[in-house]
C-alpha positions as CSV (number, residue, x, y, z in Angstrom):
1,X,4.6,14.6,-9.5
2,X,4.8,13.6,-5.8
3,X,2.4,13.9,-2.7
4,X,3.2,15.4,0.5
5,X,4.4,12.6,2.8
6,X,3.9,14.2,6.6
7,X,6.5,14.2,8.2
8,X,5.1,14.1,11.8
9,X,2.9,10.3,10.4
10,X,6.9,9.5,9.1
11,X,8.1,9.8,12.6
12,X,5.1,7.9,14.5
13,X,4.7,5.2,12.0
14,X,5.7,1.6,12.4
15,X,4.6,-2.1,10.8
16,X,3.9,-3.6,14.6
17,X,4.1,-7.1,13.9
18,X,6.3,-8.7,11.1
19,X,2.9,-10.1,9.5
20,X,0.9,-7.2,9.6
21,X,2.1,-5.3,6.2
22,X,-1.3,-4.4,4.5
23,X,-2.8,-3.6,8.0
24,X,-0.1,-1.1,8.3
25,X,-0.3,0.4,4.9
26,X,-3.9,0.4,5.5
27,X,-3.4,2.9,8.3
28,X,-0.7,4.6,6.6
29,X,-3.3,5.8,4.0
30,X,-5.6,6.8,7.0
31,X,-2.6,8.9,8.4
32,X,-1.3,10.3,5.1
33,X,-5.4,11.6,4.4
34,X,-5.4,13.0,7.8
35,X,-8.7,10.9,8.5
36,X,-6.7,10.2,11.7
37,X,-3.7,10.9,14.1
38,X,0.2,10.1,13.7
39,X,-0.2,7.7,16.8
40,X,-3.2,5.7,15.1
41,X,-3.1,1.8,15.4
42,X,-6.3,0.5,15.8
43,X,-6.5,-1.9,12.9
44,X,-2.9,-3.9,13.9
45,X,-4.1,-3.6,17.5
46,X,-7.3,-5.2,16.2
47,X,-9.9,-2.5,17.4
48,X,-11.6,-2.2,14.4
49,X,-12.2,-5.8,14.0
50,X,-10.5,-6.2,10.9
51,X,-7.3,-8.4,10.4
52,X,-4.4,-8.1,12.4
53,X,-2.4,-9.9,9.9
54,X,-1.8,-9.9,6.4
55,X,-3.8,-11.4,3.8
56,X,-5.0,-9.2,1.1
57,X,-7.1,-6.5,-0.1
58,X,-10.2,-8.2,0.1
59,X,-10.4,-7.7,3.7
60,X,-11.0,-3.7,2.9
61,X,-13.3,-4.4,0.0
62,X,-16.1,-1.4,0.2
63,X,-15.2,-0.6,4.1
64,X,-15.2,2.8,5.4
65,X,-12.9,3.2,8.3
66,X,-12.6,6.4,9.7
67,X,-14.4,8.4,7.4
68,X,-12.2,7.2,3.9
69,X,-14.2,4.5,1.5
70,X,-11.8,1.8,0.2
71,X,-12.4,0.2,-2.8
72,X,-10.1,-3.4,-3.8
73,X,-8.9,-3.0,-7.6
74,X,-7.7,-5.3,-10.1
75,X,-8.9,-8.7,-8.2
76,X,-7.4,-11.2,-11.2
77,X,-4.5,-13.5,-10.6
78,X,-0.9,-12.2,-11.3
79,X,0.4,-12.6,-14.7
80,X,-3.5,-11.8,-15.9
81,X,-3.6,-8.2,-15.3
82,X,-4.4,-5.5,-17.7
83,X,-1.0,-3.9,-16.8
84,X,-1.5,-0.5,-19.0
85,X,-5.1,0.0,-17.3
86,X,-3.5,-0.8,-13.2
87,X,-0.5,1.9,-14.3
88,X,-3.2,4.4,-16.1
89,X,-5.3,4.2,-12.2
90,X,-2.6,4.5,-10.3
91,X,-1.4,7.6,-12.3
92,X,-5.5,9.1,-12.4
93,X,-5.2,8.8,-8.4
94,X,-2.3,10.5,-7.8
95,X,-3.5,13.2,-10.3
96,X,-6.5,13.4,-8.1
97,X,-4.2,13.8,-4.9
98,X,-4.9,10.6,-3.8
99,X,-2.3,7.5,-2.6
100,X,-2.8,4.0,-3.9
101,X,-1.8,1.3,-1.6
102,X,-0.4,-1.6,-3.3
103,X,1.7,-5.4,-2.8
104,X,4.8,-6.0,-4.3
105,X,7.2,-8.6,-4.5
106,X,9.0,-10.0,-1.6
107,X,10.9,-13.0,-1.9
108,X,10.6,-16.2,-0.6
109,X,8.8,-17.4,2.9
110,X,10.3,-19.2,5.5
111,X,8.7,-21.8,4.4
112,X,10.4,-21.9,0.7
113,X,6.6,-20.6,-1.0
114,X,7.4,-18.0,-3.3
115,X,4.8,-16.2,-2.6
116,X,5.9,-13.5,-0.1
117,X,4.5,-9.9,-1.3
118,X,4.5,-6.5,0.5
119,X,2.0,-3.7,1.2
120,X,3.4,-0.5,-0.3
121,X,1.9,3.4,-0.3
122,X,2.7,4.4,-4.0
123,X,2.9,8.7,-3.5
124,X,4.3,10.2,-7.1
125,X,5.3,9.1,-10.2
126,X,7.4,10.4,-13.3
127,X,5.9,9.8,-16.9
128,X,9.1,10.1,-18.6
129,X,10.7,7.3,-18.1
130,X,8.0,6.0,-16.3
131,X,8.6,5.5,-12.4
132,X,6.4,5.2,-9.5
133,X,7.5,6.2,-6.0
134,X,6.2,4.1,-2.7
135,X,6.8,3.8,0.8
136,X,6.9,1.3,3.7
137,X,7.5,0.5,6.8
138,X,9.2,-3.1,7.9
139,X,8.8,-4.7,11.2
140,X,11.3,-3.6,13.7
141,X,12.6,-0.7,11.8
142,X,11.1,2.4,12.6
143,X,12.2,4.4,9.7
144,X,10.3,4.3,6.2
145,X,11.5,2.6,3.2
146,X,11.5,4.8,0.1
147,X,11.6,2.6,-3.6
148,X,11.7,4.4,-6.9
149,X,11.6,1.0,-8.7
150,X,7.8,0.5,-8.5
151,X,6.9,0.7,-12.3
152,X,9.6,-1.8,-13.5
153,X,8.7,-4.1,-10.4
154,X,5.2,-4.7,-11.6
155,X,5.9,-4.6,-14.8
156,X,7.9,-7.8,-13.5
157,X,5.1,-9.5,-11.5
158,X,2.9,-8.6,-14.8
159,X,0.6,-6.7,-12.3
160,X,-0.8,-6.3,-8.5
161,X,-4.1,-6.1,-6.8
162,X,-4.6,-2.2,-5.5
163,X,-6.3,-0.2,-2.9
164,X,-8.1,3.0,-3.3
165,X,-10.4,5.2,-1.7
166,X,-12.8,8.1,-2.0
């Protein structure tokens, strides 16, 4: 089963700065809900007041922004998750029609820390095998990035913190 991705919020969706991936996916749950426009960028323009720049989930802990209630899931370290419970949420929200953003695995910094993750929208998933679609945006292309590999990727990390909302 897979959720209607807009395509009008496909077209007028970017990631405006190159470290501002969970802002963006942030909005792209906003846009995807219809809580606001296509042309929507008040969190990476810092109008709301909120980060402009990554960090994490915490940041939308219990917030309400434009009408949708977000709620940070599965706080614990990676590698400490209860894997089978973050896969049976993410499949109860997308039964409830209902996106899950999410951070996955990006490679290496600049820097050389391993520690480089990714704000993704997960939209549908396939029980059998199991599969989880997302999408992205990357800074400086302004076309979305579609994976199909979500399951097996945390499955790999052993896990990943989650946004949802009411």
């Amino acid at each position: 089963m897979k959720l209607e991705l807009d395509p009008d919020v496909l077209k007028n969706h970017q990631q405006k700065k190159s470290n501002s991936c969970i802002p963006m996916s942030v909005e792209l749950l906003l846009k995807l809900n219809g809580n606001v426009k296509p042309t929507f960028f008040d969190i990476q323009d810092g109008n709301l007041g909120y980060k402009t720049y990554d960090g994490d989930g915490w940041e939308y802990k219990d917030k309400t922004i434009e009408g949708m209630k977000l709620h940070h899931l599965f706080e614990d370290k990676r590698g400490k998750y209860p894997i089978e419970k973050l896969f049976d949420k993410i499949r109860e929200e997308l039964d409830n029609k209902r996106f899950v953003q999410i951070s996955l695995y990006n490679g290496k910094r600049n820097n050389g820390k391993d520690d480089n993750y990714h704000g993704w929208v997960v939209y549908g998933y396939e029980q059998n095998p199991d599969k989880f679609y997302g999408i992205t945006f990357d800074h400086g292309n302004p076309n979305p990035v579609y994976k199909d590999t979500v399951f097996e990727e945390l499955t790999k990390m052993k896990g990943t913190d989650i946004l949802v909302y009411e």
